[in-house]
C-alpha positions in Angstrom: -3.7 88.6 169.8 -3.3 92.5 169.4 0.7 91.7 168.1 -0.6 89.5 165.1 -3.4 91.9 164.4 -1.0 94.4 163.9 1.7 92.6 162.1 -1.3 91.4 159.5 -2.0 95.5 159.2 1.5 95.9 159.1 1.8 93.4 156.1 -1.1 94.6 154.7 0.2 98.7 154.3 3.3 97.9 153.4 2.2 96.0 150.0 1.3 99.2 148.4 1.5 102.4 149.8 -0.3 104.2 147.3 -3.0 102.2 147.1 -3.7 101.9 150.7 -3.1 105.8 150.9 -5.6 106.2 148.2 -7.9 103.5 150.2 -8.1 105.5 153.5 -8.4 108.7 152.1 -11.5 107.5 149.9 -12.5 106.0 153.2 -12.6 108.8 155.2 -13.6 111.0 152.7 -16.6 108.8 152.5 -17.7 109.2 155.9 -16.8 112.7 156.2 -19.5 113.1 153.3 -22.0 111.1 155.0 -21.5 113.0 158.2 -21.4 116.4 156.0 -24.9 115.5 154.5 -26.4 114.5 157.6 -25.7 117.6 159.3 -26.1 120.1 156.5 -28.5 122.9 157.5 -31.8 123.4 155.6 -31.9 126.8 153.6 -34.6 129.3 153.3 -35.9 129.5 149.5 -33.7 131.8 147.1 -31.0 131.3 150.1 -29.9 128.3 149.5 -25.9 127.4 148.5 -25.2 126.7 145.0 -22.3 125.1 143.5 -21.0 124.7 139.8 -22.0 120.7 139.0 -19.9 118.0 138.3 -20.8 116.2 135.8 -19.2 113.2 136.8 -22.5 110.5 137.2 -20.4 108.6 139.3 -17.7 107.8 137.0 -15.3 110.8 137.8 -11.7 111.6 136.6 -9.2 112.7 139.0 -9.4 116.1 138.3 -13.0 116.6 139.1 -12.1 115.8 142.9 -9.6 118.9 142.6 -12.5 120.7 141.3 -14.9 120.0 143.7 -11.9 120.8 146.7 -12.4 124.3 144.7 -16.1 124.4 144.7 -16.3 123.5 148.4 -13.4 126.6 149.6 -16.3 129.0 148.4 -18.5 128.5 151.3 -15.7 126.9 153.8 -15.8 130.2 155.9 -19.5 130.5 156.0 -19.9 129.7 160.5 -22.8 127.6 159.8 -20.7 124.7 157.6 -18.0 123.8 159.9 -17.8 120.5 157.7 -16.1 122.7 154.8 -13.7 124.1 157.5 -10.3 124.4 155.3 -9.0 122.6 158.2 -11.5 120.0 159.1 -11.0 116.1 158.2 -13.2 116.7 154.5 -11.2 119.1 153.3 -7.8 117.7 154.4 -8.4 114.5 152.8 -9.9 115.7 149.6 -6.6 118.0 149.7 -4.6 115.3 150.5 -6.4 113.0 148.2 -5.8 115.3 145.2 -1.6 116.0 146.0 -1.3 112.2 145.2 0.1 110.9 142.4 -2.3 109.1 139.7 0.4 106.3 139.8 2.5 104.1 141.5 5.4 105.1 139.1 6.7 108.2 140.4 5.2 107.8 144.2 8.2 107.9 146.0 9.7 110.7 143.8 6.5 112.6 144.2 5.9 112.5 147.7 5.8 116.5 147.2 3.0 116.8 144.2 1.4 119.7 143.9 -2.0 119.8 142.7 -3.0 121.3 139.3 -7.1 122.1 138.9 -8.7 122.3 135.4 -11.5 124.8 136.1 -15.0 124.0 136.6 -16.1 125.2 133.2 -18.2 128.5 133.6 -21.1 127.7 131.2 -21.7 124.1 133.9 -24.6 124.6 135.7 -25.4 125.4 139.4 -26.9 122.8 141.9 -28.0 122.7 145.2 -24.9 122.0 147.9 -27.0 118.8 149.1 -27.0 117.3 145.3 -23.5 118.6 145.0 -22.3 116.5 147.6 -24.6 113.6 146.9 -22.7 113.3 143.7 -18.7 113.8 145.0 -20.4 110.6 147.1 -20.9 109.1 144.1 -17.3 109.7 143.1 -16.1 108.8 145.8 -17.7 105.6 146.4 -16.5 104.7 142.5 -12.9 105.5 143.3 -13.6 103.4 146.2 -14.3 100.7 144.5 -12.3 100.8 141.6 -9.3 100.2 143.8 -10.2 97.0 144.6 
């Protein structure tokens, strides 16, 4: 039973490595969020972490999830938010999720991309890290869904 299991995986990943690479990431970039927002650490008034917005509502461009990578590296060595650990799962996958290409066209060419950010434009506004992350969920679970 576990051999045919893993041949239909094997069939499965093998239809389109992009896509499937794109499919995990969002995957566990989406329970890396979950487990992120569960833990996050309540803030005394005027204390709290703020982050530039995006201004995505859900429906976010590629390039946003670069910026938000950016955003988060501000407070990733801050002790008390081990989930924004440069090398913890979150940040590697949203690392790794931005160094893909946008296409199947050039993946195996590109297996090297580096990743160019547009910055967060300095006039956006600044929101509290819990609604930051509430909405890079909402990106997330977009992406997510527009794969299928």
């Amino acid at each position: 039973m576990k051999t045919v299991l893993l041949l239909v995986f094997a069939v499965l990943v093998s239809g389109n490595p992009l896509k499937n690479n794109k499919t995990l990431l969002l995957g566990e970039l989406l329970d890396e969020l979950n487990t992120a927002l569960s833990r996050l650490p309540e803030e005394p008034e005027g204390k709290e972490i703020r982050l530039k917005e995006l201004k995505g509502n859900g429906v976010c461009p590629k390039h946003m999830f670069c910026q938000a990578e950016d955003q988060l590296l501000n407070i990733s060595g801050l002790t008390k938010y081990d989930d924004f650990r440069t090398d913890g799962r979150l940040m590697l996958n949203l690392n790794a999720y931005n160094k893909l290409p946008k296409d199947n066209k050039h993946h195996e060419d590109n297996k090297h991309h580096e990743k160019i950010c547009e910055p967060v434009h300095k006039d956006t506004d600044n929101i509290l890290l819990h609604n930051f992350l509430v909405e890079l969920k909402k990106c997330v679970q977009n992406a997510f869904s527009n794969l299928k």
